[in-house]
N, C-alpha and C positions, 0 to 999 in steps of 0.2 A: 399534482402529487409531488412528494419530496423524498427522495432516494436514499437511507443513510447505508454508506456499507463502511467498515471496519478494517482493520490487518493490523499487526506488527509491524514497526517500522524495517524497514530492510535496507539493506547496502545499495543494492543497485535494483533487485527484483527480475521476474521473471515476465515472458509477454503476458499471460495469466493474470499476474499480480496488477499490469497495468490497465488490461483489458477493464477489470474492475474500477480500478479508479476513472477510466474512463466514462464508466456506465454509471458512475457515483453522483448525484446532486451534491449531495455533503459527503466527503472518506473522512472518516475519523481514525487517525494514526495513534495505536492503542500502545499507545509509552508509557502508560500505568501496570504493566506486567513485567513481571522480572525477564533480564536479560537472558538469553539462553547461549553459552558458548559454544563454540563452532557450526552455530547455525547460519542461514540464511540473512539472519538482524546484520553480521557483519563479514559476511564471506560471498562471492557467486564468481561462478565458471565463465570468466570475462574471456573472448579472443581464443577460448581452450584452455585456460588458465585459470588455478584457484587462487583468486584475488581476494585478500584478508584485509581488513582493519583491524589495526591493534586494538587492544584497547585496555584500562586503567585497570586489574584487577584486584579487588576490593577484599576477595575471601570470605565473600558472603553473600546470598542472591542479592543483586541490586536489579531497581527498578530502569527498566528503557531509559527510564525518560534522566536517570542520575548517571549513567553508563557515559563514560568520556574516552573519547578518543586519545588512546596515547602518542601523542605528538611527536612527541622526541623517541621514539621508537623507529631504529633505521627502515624498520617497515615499511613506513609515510614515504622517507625517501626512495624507497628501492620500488615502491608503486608507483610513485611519479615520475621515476627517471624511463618506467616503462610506457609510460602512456604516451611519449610520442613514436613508439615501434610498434603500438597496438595495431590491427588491421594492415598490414601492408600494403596488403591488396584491394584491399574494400573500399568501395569507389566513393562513398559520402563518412569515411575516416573522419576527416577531420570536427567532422558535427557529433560524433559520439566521443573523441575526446575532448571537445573545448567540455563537453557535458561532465564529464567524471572530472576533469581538470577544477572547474567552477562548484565542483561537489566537495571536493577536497579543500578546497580553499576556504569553503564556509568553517570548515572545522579546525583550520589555524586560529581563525577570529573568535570563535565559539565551540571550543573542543568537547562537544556532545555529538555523543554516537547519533541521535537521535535528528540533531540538526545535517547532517549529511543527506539523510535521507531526504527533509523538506527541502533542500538546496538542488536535491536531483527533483526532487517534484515538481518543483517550480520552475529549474532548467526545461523540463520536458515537457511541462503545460506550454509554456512561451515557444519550443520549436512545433508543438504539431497543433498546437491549439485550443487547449484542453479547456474548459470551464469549471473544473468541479471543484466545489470549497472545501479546503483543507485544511480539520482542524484536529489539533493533540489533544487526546483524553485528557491528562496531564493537566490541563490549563481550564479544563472545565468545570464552572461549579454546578453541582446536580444539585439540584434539589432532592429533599430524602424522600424512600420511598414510606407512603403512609403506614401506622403500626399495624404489626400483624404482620407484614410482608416479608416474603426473605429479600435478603440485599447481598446477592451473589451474584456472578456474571450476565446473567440472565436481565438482572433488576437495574445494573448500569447501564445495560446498552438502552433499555425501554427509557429513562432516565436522561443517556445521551440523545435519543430521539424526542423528548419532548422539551431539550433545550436548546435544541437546534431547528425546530420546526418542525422533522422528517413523520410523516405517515405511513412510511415503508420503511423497511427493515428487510435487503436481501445479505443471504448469509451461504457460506459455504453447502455442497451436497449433503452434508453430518450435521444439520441444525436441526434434524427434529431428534436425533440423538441427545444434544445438550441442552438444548435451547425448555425454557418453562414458558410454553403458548401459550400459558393460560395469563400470565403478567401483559403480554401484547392484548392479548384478547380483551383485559380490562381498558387498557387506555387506547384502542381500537385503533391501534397501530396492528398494521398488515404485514404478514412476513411469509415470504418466497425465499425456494432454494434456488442459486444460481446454477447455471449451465455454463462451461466457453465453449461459445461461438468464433471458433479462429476465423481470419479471413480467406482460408485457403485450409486444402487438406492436408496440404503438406506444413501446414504450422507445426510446431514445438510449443506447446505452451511453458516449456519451462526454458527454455532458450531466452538467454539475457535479453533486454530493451536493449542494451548498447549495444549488440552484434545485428537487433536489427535493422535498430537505424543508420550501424557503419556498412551494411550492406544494402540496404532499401531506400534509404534519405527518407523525405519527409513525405513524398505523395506514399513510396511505397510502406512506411509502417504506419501511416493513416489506415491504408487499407489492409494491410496485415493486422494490425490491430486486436481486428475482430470486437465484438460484443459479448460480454458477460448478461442471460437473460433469465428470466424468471423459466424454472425448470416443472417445479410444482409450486403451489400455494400450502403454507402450512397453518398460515392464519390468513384466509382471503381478506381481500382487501374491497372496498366501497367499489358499487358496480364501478362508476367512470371511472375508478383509478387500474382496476384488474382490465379494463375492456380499452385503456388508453394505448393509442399507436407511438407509443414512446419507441424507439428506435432501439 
């Protein structure tokens, strides 16, 4: 079977946020939706601290994936002159700031809000090991869906799931809210609500990735981590894939 799961791109994200990408075969980073200001896309509570990305504003919804980091914004500066007092105390420091340092710099070369996010993604697949393929809505060409059909949220993602291979389709606790099963149902693509599974009870799932790994290093946010897992089935999926010991 083949895993597709989705998000907004984000600044830095939360353990939750990664937990998923972890559990992802393919994460699809949905830079096709407009920016939302002062959210999550380019803000999070780094070290106890709200930590901002400027960025370009336009005075009009702009999509993720056209949202540009404002560079020359002393912001850039005033966040990177902090990131070597980040953690003082935290005993694997310095691996959660070469990560944000290495995030940052993607976006001098390439001042997209959007490419920070990949830049951390790929920083953090490379320290703890990650496998999951990571690709931008943005850059994907769907195929339309056949007439008659609506072609709303719903109709992309069944859409991004048949051009990326994936037979699964897990989605936030609120997809049978949004979500039109009956679209999966035709192209017998399977969808589950997710659950997190922290790796401990004392997790935070909203506690930044970089306060865990400046406090855990790389065995301990392996296993903090935790699993994001199928919570219910809202479109079951083929016996061997519902009944598979996928981890």
């Amino acid at each position: 079977m083949t895993v597709l799961i989705g998000h907004q791109p984000l600044f830095v994200g939360s353990l939750e946020w990664w937990a998923r990408i972890a559990t992802a075969d393919v994460f699809v980073l949905s830079d096709d939706v407009d920016f939302e200001p002062k959210s999550a896309q380019a803000r999070h509570l780094i070290d106890g601290v709200l930590r901002s990305l400027p960025v370009v504003h336009e005075g009009r919804p702009v999509p993720i994936a056209e949202t540009r980091v404002a560079i020359t914004d002393p912001a850039i500066g005033k966040l990177e002159r902090a990131i070597p007092m980040m953690w003082p105390r935290a005993p694997h420091r310095e691996s959660a700031r070469r990560i944000l340092w290495d995030a940052l710099e993607a976006a001098e070369v390439q001042p997209a809000l959007v490419n920070v996010t990949v830049s951390m993604i790929r920083e953090v697949h490379s320290y703890l090991g990650l496998s999951s393929r990571l690709v931008k809505a943005s850059q994907l060409r769907l195929r339309p869906m056949p007439d008659g059909l609506p072609n709303g949220p719903t109709a992309r993602i069944v859409r991004q799931c048949a051009a990326l291979g994936a037979d699964q389709y897990w989605c936030g606790p609120s997809g049978a809210e949004y979500l039109a099963l009956e679209l999966f149902e035709a192209e017998g693509i399977g969808v589950a609500e997710l659950e997190w599974c922290p790796g401990s009870e004392a997790d935070d799932g909203t506690l930044s990735l970089l306060d865990v790994i400046a406090a855990a290093g790389h065995a301990g946010t392996k296993e903090r981590i935790g699993r994001c897992r199928p919570s219910r089935w809202l479109v079951p999926a083929g016996t061997s894939a519902a009944t598979s010991s996928r981890p």
